[in-house]
C-alpha positions in Angstrom: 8.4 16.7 -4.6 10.2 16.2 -1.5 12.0 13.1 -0.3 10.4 11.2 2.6 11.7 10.6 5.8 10.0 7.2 6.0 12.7 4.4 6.1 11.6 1.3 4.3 11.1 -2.1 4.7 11.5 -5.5 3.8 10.2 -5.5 -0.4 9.3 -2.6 0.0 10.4 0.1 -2.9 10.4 3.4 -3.8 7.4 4.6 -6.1 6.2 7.9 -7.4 2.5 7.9 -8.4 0.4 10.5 -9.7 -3.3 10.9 -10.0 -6.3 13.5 -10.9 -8.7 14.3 -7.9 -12.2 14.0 -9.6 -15.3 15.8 -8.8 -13.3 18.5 -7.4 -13.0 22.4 -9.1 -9.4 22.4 -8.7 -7.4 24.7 -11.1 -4.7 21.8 -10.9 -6.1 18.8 -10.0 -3.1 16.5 -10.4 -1.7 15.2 -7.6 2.2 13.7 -7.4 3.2 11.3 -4.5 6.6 8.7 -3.5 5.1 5.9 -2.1 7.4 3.2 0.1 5.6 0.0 -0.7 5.8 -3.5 -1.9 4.2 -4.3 -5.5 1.1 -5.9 -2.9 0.5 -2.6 -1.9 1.2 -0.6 -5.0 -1.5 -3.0 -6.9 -3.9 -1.3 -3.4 -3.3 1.4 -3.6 -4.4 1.0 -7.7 -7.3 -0.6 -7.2 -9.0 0.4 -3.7 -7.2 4.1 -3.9 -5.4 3.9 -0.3 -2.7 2.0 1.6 -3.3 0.1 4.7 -0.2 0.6 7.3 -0.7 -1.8 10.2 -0.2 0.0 13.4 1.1 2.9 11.9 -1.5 5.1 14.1 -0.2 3.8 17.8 0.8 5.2 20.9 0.4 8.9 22.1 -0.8 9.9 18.4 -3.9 6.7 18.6 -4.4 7.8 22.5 -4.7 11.6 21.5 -7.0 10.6 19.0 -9.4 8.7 21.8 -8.8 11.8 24.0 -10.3 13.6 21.5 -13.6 12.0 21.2 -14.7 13.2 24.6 -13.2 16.5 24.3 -15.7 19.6 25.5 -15.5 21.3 22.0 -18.3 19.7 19.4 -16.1 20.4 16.3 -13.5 18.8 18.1 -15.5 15.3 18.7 -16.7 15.3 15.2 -13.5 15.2 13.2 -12.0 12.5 15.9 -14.9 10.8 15.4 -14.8 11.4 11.2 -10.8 10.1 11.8 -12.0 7.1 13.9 -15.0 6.1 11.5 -12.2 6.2 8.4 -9.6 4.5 10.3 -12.4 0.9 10.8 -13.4 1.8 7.5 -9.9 1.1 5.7 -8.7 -1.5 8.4 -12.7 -3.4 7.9 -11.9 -3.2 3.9 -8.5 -4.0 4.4 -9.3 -7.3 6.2 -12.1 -8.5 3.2 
């Protein structure tokens, strides 16, 4: 597994967590990754299976994203819609 280039932050540490994806025919279905997080978000990630990163998604990446959802190609509009619809979902979830 490669190091990350993510610098981290106040409590946050360094974690390696591995998991099975289930309900999948994978021939290896284990999955390795390093986490940067506090214990708050490791205990998260543990119990809803994802971490919330406050305006992580900002700037050209989040405008490209809005671009998208008008953009002339259907396929196009549907996954930046798809993205946008996960995106509330987590932050909505998040914020309960």
């Amino acid at each position: 597994m490669g190091k990350s280039q993510e610098q981290p932050m106040a409590g946050q540490e360094s974690h390696r967590l591995t998991f099975r994806i289930r309900n999948h025919d994978l021939k290896d279905p284990v999955r390795t990754v390093d986490v940067l997080a506090t214990p708050e978000e490791i205990r998260q990630i543990v119990e809803k299976g994802y971490l919330v990163r406050e305006k992580m998604f900002t700037g050209e990446g989040l405008e490209r994203l809005r671009r998208a959802l008008d953009d002339p190609e259907p396929l196009v509009r549907q996954a930046a819609q798809w993205a946008m619809t996960q995106i509330t979902r987590m932050i909505n979830e998040a914020n309960e």
